[in-house]
N, C-alpha and C positions, 0 to 999 in steps of 0.2 A: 411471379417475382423471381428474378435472379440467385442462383445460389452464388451468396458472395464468398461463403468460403473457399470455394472450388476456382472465382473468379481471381484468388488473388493469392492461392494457393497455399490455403492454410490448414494442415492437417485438425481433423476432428477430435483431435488427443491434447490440442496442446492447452495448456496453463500461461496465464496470460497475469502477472502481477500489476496493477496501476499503484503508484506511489507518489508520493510527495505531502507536501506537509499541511497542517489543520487549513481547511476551506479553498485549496486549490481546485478541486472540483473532480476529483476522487470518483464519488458516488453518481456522478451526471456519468462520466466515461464509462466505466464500469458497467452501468445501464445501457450503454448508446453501442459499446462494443457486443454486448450480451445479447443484443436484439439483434443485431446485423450478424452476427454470426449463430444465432439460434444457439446459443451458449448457456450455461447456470450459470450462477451467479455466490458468489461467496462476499458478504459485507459483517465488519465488526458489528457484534452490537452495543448501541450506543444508546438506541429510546429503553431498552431491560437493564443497563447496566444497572446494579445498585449501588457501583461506590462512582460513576462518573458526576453527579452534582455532587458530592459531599469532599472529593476531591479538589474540584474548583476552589476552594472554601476553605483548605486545609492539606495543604500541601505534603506536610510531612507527613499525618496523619495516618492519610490515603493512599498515598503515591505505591507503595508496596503491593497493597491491597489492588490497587485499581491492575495492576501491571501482570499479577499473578494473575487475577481473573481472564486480562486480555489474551494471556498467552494461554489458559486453558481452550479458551473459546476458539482462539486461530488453530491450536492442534487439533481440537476436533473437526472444525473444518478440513484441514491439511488430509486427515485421516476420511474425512469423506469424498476428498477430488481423488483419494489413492484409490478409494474403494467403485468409485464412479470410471476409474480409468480416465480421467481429465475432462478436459470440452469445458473447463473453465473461465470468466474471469475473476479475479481479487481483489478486492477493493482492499488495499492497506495488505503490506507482507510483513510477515510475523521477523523479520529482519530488521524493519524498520522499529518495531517493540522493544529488542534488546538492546540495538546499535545507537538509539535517537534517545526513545522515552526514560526506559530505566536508566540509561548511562548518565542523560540531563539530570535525573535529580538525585544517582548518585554524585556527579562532581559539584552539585550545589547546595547536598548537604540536607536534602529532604528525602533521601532515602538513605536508609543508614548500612557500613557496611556490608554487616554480618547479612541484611537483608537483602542487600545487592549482590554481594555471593552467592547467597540461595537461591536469587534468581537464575539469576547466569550459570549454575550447575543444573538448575532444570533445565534452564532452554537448552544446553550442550546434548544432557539426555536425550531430549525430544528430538533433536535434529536427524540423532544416529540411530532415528529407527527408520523400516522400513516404508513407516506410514511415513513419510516426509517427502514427497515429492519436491524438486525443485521446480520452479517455474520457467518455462521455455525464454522466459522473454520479461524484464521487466520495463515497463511504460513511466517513468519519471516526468511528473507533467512541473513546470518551472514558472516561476513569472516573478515581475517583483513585488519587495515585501510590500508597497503599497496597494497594488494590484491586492494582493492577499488579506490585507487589513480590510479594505472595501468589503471583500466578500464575506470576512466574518462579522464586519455589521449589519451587512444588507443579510445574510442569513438569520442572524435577530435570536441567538442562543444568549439569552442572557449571562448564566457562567461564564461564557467567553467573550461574552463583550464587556465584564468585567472585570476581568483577566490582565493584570500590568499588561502593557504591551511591551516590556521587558522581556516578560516571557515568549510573546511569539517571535520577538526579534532571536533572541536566544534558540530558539526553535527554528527559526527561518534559517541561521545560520550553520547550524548542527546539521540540518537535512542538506548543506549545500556541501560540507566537507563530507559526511556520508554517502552520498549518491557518486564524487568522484571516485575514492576507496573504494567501493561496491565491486566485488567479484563471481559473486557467485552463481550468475545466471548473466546473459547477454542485455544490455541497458541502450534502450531508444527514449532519447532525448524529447519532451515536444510541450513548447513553447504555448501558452495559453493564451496568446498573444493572435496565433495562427489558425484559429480554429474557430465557431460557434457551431457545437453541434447543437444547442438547443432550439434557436434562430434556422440555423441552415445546414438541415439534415444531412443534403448532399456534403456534407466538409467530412463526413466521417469516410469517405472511399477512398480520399489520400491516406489518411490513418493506415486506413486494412493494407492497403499497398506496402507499405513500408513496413507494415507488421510480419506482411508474410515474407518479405525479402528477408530480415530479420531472422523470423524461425526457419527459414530455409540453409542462410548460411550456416545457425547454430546447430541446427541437424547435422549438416554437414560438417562441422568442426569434431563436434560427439563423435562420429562415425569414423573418423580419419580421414575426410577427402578433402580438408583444405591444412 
């Protein structure tokens, strides 16, 4: 078998973020890039959470709760790709926690201020430590909100298919002004539209290709050569 990472020239260091929003297919990519490049694997967790059902159910309730728990669990990861030296990918960046989730239900009122500060003074903390790697490259996968509704019925999570769809629209919308704003790491666009890696394995070799053109330039921007 092929070493793909060597074929499309993608250092064995680097950190790979997939993003985008509830049911775009995060978790398949994640999986599909992790295998092809003999990669770890870093995923929220979502089957141990103990506040993710009771959240669904109680917005305001939870919403604090739920958020503090997620950004413990992503620094500890965070702190284990520092300590691993990379060769990751991420399903969901702890970017997208502060800038999407907490911020949606502070300005709608189900997370209350004083506990949306307290948010947001941890996550600053945790940024500025050494354990924090940034990610070489983030993968923004996009489609429309219908596309996206499908998926969270055919995935069949109860909570979320009982879920206004007020909220995922409000969500869908949040993750589209987000991702243009997003500075902190190099952003590759990809359309779910364009792709079946489940169906047709071979679709993931265009992926790698643009991935490593990607981390090649952004190396090269880090270093001073463009």
């Amino acid at each position: 078998m092929k070493n793909l990472r060597s074929v499309y020239n993608i250092p064995n260091d680097s950190i790979i973020t997939i993003a985008g929003t509830v049911g775009i297919g995060k978790s398949t990519m994640t999986n599909a890039l992790a295998k092809a490049l003999n990669f770890k694997t870093s995923f929220e967790k979502v089957d141990t959470n103990p506040y993710l059902e009771k959240f669904y159910y109680d917005f305001e309730r939870w919403s604090f709760h739920l958020q503090i728990y997620f950004l413990a669990e992503r620094f500890k990861e965070q702190k284990k790709i520092f300590e691993y030296g990379g060769g990751f990918i991420q399903d969901r960046s702890i970017y997208e926690d502060t800038g999407i989730f907490a911020k949606m239900h502070y300005d709608n009122g189900t997370m209350s201020p004083t506990d949306y500060e307290t948010y947001t003074n941890l996550f600053e903390a945790m940024v500025m430590t050494p354990y924090f790697p940034h990610p070489d490259l983030l993968i923004y996968l996009e489609g429309s909100f219908e596309e996206i509704m499908e998926r969270i019925n055919k995935r069949g999570r109860e909570m979320e298919k009982n879920t206004p769809i007020s909220y995922w629209e409000d969500m869908y919308n949040r993750y589209e002004n987000w991702v243009n704003n997003f500075n902190a790491c190099p952003i590759m666009r990809l359309s779910i539209a364009d792709y079946d890696i489940v169906e047709e394995e071979g679709s993931i070799e265009p992926i790698l290709e643009k991935i490593g053109h990607f981390i090649q330039q952004s190396r090269k921007w880090k270093a001073g050569q463009l």
